[in-house]
N, CA, C and O atoms as CSV, one atom per row, in Angstrom:
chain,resi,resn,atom,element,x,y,z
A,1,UNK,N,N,76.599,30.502,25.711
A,1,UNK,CA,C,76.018,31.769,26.080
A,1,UNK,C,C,76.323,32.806,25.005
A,1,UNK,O,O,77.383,32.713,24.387
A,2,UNK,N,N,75.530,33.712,24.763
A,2,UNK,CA,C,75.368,34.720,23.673
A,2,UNK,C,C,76.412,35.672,24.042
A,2,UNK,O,O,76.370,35.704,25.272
A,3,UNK,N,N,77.386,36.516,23.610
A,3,UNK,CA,C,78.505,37.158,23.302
A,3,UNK,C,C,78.096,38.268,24.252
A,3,UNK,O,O,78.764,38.507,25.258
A,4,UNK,N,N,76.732,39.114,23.858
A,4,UNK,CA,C,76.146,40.241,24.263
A,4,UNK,C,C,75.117,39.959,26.230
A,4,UNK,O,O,74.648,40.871,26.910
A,5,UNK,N,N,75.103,38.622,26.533
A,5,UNK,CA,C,74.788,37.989,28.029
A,5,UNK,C,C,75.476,37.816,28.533
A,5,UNK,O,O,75.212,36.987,29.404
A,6,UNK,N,N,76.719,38.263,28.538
A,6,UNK,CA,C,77.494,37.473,29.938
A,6,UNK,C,C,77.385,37.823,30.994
A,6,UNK,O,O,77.985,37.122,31.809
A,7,UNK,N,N,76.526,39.161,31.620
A,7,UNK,CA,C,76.000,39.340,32.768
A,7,UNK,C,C,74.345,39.003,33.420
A,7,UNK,O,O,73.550,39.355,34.291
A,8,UNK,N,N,74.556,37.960,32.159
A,8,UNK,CA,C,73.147,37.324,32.383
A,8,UNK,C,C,71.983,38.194,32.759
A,8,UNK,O,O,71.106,37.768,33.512
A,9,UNK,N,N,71.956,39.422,32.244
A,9,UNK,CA,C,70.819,40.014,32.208
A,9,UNK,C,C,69.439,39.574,31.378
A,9,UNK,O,O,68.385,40.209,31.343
A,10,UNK,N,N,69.707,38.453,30.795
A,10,UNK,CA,C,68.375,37.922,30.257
A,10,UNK,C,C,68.706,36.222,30.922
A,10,UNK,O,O,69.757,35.763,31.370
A,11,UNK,N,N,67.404,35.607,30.767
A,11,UNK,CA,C,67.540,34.564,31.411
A,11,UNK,C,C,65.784,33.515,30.794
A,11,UNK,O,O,64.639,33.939,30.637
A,12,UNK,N,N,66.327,32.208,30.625
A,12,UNK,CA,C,65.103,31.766,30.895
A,12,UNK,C,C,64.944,31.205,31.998
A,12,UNK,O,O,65.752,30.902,32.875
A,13,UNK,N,N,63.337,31.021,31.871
A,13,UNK,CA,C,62.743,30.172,32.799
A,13,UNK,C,C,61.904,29.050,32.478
A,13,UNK,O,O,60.948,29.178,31.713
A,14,UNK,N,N,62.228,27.880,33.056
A,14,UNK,CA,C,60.788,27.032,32.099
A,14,UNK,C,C,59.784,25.827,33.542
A,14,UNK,O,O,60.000,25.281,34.624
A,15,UNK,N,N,59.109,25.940,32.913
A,15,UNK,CA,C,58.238,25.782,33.984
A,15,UNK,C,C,56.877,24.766,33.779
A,15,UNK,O,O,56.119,25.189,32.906
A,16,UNK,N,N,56.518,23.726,34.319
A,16,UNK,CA,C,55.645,22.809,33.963
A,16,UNK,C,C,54.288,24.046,33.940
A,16,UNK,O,O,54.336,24.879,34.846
A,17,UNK,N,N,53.225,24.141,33.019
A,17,UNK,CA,C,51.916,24.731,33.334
A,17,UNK,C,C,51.227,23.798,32.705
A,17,UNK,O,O,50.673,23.894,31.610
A,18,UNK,N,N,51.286,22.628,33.627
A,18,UNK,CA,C,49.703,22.255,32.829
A,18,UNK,C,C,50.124,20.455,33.233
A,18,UNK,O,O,51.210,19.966,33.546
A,19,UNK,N,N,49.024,19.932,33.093
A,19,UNK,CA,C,49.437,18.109,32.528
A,19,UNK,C,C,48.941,17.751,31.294
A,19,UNK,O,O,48.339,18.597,30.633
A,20,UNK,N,N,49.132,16.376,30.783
A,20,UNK,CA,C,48.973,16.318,29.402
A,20,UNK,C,C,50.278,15.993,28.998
A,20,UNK,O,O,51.268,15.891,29.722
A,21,UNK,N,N,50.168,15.780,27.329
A,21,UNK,CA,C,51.670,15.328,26.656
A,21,UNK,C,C,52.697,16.382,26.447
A,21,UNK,O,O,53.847,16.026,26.192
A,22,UNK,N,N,52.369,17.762,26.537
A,22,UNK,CA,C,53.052,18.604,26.716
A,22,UNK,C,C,52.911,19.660,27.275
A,22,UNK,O,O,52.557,20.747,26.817
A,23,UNK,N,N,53.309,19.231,28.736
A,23,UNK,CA,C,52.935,20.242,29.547
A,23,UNK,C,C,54.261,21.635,29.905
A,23,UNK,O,O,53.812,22.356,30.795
A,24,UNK,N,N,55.459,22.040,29.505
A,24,UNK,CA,C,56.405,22.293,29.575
A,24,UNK,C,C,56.067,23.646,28.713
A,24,UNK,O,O,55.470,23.592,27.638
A,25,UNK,N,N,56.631,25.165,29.462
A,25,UNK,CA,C,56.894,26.127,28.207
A,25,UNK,C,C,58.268,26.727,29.170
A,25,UNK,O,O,58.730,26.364,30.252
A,26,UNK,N,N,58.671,27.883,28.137
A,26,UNK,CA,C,59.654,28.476,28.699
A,26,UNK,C,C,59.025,30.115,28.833
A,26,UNK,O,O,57.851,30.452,28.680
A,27,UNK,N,N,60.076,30.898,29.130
A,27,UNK,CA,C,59.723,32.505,29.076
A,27,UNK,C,C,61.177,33.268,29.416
A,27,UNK,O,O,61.990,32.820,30.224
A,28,UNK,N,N,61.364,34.589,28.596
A,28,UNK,CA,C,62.716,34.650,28.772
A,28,UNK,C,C,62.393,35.758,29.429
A,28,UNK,O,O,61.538,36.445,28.870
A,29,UNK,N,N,62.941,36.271,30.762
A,29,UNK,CA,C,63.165,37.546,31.319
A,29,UNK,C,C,63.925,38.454,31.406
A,29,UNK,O,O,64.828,38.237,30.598
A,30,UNK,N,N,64.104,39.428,31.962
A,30,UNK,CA,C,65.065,40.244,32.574
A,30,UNK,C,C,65.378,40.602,33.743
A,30,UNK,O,O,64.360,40.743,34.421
A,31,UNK,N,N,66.720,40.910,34.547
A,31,UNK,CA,C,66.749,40.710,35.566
A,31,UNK,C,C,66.909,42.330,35.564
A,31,UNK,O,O,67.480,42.882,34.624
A,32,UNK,N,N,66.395,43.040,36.622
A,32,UNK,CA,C,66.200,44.207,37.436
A,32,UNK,C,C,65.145,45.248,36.884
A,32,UNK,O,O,64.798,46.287,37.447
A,33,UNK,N,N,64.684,44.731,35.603
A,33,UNK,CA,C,63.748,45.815,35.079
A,33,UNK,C,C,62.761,44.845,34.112
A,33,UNK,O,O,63.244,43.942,33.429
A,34,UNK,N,N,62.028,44.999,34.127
A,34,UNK,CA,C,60.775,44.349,33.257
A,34,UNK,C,C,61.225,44.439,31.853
A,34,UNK,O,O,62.201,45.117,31.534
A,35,UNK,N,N,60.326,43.573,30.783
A,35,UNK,CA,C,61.136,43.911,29.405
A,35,UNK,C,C,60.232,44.578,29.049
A,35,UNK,O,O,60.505,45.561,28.361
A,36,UNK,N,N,58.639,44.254,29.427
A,36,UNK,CA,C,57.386,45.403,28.401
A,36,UNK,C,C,56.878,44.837,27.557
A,36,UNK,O,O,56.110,45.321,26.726
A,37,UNK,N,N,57.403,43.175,27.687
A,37,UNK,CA,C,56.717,42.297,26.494
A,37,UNK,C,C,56.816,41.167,26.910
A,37,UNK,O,O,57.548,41.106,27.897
A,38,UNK,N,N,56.239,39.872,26.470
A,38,UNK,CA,C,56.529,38.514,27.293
A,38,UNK,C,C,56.746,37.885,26.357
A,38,UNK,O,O,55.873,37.853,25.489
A,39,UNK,N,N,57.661,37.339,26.214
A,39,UNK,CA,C,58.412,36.206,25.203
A,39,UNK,C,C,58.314,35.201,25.527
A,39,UNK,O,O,58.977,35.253,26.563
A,40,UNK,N,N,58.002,34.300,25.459
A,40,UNK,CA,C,57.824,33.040,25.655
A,40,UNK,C,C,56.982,32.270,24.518
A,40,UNK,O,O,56.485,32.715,23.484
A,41,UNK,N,N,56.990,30.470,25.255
A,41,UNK,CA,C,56.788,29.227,24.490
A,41,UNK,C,C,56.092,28.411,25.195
A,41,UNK,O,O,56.490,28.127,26.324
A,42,UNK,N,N,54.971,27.888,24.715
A,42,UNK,CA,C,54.529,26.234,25.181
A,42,UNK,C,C,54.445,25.376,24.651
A,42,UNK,O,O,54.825,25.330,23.481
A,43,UNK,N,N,53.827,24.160,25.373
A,43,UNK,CA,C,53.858,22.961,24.212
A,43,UNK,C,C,54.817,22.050,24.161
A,43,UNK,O,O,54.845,21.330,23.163
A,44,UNK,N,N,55.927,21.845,25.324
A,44,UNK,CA,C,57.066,21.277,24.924
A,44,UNK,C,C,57.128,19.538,25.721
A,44,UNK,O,O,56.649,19.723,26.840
A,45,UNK,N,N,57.390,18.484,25.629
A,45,UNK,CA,C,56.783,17.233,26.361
A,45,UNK,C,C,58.145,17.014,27.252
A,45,UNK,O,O,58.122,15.962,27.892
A,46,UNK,N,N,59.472,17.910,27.430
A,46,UNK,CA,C,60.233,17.435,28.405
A,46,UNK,C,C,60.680,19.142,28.816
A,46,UNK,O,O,60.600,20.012,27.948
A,47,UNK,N,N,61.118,19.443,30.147
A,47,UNK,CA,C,61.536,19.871,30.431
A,47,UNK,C,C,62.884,20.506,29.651
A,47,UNK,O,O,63.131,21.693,29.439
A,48,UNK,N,N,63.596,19.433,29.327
A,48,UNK,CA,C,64.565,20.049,28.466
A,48,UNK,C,C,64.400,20.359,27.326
A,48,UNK,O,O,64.938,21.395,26.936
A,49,UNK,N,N,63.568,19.532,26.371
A,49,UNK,CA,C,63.098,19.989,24.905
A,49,UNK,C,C,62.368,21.584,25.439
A,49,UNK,O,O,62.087,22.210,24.417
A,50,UNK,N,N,62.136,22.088,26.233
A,50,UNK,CA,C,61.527,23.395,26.793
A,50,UNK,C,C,62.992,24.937,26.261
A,50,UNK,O,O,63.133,25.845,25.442
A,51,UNK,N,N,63.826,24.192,27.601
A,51,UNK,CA,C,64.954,24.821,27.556
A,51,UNK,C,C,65.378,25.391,26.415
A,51,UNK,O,O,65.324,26.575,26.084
A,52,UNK,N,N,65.932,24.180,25.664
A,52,UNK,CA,C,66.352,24.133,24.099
A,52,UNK,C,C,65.602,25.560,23.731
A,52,UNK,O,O,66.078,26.696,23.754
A,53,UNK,N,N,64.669,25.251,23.486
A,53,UNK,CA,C,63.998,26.263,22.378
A,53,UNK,C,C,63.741,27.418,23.292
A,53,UNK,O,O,63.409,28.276,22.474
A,54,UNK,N,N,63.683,27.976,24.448
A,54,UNK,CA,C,63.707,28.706,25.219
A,54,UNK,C,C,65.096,29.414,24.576
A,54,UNK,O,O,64.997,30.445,23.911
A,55,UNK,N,N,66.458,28.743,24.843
A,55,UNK,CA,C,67.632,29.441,24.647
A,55,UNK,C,C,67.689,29.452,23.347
A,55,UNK,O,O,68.037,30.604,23.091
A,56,UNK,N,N,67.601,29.056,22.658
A,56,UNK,CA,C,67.237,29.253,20.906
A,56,UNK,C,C,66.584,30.945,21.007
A,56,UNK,O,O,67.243,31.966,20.811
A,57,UNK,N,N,65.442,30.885,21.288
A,57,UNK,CA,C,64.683,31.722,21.073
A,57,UNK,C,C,65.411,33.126,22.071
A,57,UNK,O,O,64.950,34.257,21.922
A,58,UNK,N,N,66.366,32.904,22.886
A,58,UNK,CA,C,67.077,33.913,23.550
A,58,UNK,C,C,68.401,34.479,23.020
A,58,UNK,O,O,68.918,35.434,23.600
A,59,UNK,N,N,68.950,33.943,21.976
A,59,UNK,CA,C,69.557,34.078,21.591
A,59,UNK,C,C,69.325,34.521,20.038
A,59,UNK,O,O,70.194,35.126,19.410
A,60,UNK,N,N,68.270,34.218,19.576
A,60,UNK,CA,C,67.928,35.060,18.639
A,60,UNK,C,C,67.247,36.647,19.015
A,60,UNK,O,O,67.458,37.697,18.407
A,61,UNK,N,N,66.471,36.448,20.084
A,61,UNK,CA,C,66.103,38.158,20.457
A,61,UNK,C,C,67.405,38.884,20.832
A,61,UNK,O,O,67.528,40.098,20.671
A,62,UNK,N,N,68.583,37.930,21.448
A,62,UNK,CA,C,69.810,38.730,21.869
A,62,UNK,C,C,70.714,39.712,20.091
A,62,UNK,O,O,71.145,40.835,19.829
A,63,UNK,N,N,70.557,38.400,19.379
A,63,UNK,CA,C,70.797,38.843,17.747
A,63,UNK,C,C,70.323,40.174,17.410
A,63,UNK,O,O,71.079,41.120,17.190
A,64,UNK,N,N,68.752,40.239,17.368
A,64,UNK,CA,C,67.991,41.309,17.103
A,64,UNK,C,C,68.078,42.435,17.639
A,64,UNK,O,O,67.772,43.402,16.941
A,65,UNK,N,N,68.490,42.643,18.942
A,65,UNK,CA,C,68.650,43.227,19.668
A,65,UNK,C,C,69.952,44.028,19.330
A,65,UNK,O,O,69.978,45.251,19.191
A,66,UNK,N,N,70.969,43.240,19.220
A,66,UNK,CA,C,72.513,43.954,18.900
A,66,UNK,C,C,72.071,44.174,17.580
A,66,UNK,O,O,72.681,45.234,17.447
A,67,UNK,N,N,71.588,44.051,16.662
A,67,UNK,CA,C,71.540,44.406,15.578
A,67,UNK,C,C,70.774,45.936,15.110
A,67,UNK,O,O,71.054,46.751,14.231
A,68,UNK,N,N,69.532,45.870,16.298
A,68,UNK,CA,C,69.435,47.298,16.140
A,68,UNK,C,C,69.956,48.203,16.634
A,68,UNK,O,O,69.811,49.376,16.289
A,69,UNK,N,N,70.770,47.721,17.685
A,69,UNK,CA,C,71.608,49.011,18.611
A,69,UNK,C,C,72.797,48.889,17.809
A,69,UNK,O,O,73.630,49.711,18.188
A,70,UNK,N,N,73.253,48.097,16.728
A,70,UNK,CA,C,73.815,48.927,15.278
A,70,UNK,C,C,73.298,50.129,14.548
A,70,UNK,O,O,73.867,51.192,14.301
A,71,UNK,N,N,71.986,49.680,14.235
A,71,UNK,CA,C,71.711,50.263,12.993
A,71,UNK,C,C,71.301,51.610,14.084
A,71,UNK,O,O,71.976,52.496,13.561
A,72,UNK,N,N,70.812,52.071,14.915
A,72,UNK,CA,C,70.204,52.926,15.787
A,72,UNK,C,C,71.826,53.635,16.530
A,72,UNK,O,O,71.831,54.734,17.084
A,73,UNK,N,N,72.710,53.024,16.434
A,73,UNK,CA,C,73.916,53.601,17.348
A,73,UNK,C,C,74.713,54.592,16.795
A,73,UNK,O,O,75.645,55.068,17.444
């Protein structure tokens, strides 16, 4: 877990949409307030290959994120 989540205010979700060889995406949210943008992924052929890159990809917006509430703080 990312340094700046430990109250798990972001979170994924991943979710079959579709059939086919890769029916699997993820989407990362927020819990109590909307983010104003939708992040997410499709395309993935397991549930967990979903995840993976779901938390990849959450942990780099978590990066970006602390990085501007550096440069902005």
């Amino acid at each position: 877990m990312h340094p700046d989540n430990r109250s798990r205010t972001y979170f994924v979700v991943v979710s079959r949409r579709g059939s086919g060889a890769n029916p699997f995406g993820w989407e990362i949210q927020r819990r109590k307030q909307a983010m104003g943008v939708k992040v997410s992924g499709a395309g993935y052929r397991s549930h967990r290959a979903a995840q993976e890159a779901g938390n990849s990809a959450l942990d780099k917006l978590l990066n970006d994120l602390s990085r501007e509430a550096e440069t902005n703080g």
